[in-house]
N, C-alpha and C positions, 0 to 999 in steps of 0.2 A: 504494500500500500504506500502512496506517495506522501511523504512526509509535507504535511502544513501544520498549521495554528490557525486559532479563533481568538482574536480577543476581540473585545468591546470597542466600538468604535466609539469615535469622544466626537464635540462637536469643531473640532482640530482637523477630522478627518475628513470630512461631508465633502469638499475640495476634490480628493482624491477620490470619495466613493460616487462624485456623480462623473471622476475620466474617466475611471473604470468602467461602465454602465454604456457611456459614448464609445471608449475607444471598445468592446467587446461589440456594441450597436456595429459602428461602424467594421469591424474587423468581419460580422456574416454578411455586410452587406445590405444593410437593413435600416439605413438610416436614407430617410426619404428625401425626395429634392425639396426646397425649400423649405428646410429642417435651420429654425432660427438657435444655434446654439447657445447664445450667449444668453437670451431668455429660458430654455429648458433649463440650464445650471444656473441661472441663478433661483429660478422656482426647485429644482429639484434640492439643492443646497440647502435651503430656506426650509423645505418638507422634511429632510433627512432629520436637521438639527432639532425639528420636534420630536421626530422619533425616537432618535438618540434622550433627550431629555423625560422622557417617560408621555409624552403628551396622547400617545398613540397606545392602548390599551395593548397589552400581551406582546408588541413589538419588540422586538430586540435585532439590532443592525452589530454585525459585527465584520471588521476587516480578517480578510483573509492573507494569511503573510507564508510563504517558503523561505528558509533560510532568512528569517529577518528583513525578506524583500515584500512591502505592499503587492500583493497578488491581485486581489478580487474583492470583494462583497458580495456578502451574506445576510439576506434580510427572514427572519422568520416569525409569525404573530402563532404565538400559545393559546388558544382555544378552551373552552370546558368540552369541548364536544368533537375535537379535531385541532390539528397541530397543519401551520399553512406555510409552506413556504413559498415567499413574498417578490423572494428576487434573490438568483446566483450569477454573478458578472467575474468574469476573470479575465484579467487582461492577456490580449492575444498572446504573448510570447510563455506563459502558465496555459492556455487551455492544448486539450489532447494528451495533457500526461497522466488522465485519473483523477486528478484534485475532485471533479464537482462527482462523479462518481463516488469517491470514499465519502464525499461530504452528503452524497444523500442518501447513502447507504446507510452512514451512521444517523443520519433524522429519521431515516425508517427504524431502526434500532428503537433510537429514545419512542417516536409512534409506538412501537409492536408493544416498549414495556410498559407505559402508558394506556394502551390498550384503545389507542385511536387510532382514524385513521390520520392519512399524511395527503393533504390536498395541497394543488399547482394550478394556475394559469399557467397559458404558453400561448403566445402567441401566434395567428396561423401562420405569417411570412416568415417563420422561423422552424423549420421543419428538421433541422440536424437536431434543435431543443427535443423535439418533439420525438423523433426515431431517440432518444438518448432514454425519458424519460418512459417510455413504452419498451423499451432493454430493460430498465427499472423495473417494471411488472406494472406502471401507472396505467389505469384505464382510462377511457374516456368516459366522464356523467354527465356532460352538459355543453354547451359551447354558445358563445354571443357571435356576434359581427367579428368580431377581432380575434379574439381568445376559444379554445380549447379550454374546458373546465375535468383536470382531470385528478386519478385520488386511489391511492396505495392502500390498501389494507392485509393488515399480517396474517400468513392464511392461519384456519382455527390450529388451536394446539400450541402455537409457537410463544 
């Protein structure tokens, strides 16, 4: 398994956790033409640094680090009734080594022992997301305009 860390992202970080978000956007391909960046970061910045401060119920944002290097973001809301994960971004020269595999393996973990399930959006122009988290065993239960609504459960016994 590929060696990372989780810590807590501080409101220090939100800078970094909204390149990471653009440069992984950007890295499938998937960031649209008249994509205003300088207003998405600083709205996304602005929304992080709520999350990070508790404003956002059961939220927890935490930077994803290899070797002491800023990697990615890790966003997941705690549920009474289901565990979400929110958003996984890794910057392009970290993804395809395992990281976001070991890291959702291990959220299915903490689900299975919790005894909920583990639900995702994914967006549909993002389809590598999608073949990754359906490797995962995620189904599909729902779907909007935009998004796949999909959701892991531990099978019985486990």
């Amino acid at each position: 398994m590929p060696s990372y860390r989780l810590r807590p992202a501080t409101a220090q970080d939100a800078g970094f956790l909204a390149d990471a978000v653009i440069e992984a956007t950007r890295a499938q391909g998937r960031v649209q033409d008249g994509f205003d960046e300088r207003q998405w970061r600083e709205s996304f910045v602005q929304w992080t640094i709520k999350q990070i401060q508790g404003e956002i119920a059961g939220s927890v944002t935490s930077v994803i680090e290899v070797e002491d290097e800023q990697a990615g973001r890790l966003r997941i809301v705690r549920g009474t009734d289901h565990i979400e994960l929110c958003g996984i971004q890794l910057l392009p020269g970290f993804q395809r080594r395992g990281i976001g595999t070991a890291l959702i393996t291990e959220l299915k973990a903490q689900a299975a022992a919790a005894g909920l399930p583990l639900e995702l959006e994914v967006e549909k122009d993002n389809p590598q997301a999608h073949k990754l988290y359906q490797r995962l065993g995620f189904r599909q239960v729902g779907e909007t305009g935009q998004e796949y609504k999909l959701r892991w459960t531990a099978p019985p016994g486990s």
